[in-house]
C-alpha positions as CSV (number, residue, x, y, z in Angstrom):
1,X,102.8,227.9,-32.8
2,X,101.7,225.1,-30.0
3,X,103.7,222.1,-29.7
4,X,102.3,219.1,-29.5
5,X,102.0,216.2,-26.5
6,X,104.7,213.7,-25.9
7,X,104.0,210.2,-24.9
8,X,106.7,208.5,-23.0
9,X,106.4,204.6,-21.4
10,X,108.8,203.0,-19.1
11,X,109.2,201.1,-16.0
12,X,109.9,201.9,-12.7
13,X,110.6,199.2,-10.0
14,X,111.7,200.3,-6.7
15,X,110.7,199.1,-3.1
16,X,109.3,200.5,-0.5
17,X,112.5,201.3,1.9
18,X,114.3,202.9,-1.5
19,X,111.4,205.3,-2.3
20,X,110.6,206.5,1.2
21,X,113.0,209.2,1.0
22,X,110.8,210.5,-2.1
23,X,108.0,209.8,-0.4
24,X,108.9,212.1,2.4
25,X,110.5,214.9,-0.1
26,X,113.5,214.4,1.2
27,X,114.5,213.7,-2.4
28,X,112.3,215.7,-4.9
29,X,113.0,213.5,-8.7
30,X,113.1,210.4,-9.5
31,X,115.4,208.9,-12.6
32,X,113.6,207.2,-15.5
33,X,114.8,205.8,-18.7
34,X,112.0,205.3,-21.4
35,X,111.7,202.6,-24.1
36,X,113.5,205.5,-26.3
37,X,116.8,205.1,-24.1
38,X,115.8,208.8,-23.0
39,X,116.6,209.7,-19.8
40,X,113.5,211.3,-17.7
41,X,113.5,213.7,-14.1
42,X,110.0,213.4,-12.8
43,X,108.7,214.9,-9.5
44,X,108.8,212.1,-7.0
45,X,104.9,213.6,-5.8
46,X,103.7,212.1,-9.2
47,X,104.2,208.5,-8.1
48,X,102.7,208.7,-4.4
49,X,99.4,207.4,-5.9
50,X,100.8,204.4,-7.1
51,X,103.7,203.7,-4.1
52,X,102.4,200.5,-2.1
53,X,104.4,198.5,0.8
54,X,106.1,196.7,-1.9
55,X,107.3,200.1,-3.6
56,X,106.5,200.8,-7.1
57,X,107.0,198.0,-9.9
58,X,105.0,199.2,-12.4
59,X,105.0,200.2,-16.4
60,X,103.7,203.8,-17.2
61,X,102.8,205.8,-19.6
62,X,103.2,209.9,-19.3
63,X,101.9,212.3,-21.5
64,X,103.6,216.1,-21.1
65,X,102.9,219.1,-23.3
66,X,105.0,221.2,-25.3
67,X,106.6,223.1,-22.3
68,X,107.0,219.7,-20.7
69,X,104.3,220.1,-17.9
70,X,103.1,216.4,-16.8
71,X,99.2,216.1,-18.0
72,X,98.9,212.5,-16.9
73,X,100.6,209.9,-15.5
74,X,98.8,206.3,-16.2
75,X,99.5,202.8,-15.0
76,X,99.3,200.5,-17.9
């Protein structure tokens, strides 16, 4: 039986000089809490799109299947 998507939104504010060390894989997840109060690992590589020389202040909404793979990752 497949499992359905998840949806999960939260924010994520963090400058630049804090997320270089995911930038450069020197730390691999970063720590989320979503709206839900659940706490989240993602893979740091996910935000590199989105990581600017102010850092990353941004809301986001991630969809993951039923074995938790990431599908997207959106700015909203």
């Amino acid at each position: 039986m497949q499992q359905s998507n998840q949806v999960f939104q939260f924010s994520l504010n963090i400058s630049y000089d804090d997320f270089l060390p995911y930038y450069r894989g020197q730390v691999t997840k970063v720590e989320v809490v979503d709206t839900a109060g659940r706490t989240l690992w993602i893979s740091a590589r996910h935000f590199r799109p989105f990581f600017t020389r102010s850092g990353i202040r941004a809301y986001f909404e991630m969809v993951v299947d039923g074995q938790g793979n990431l599908i997207q990752l959106n700015k909203i």
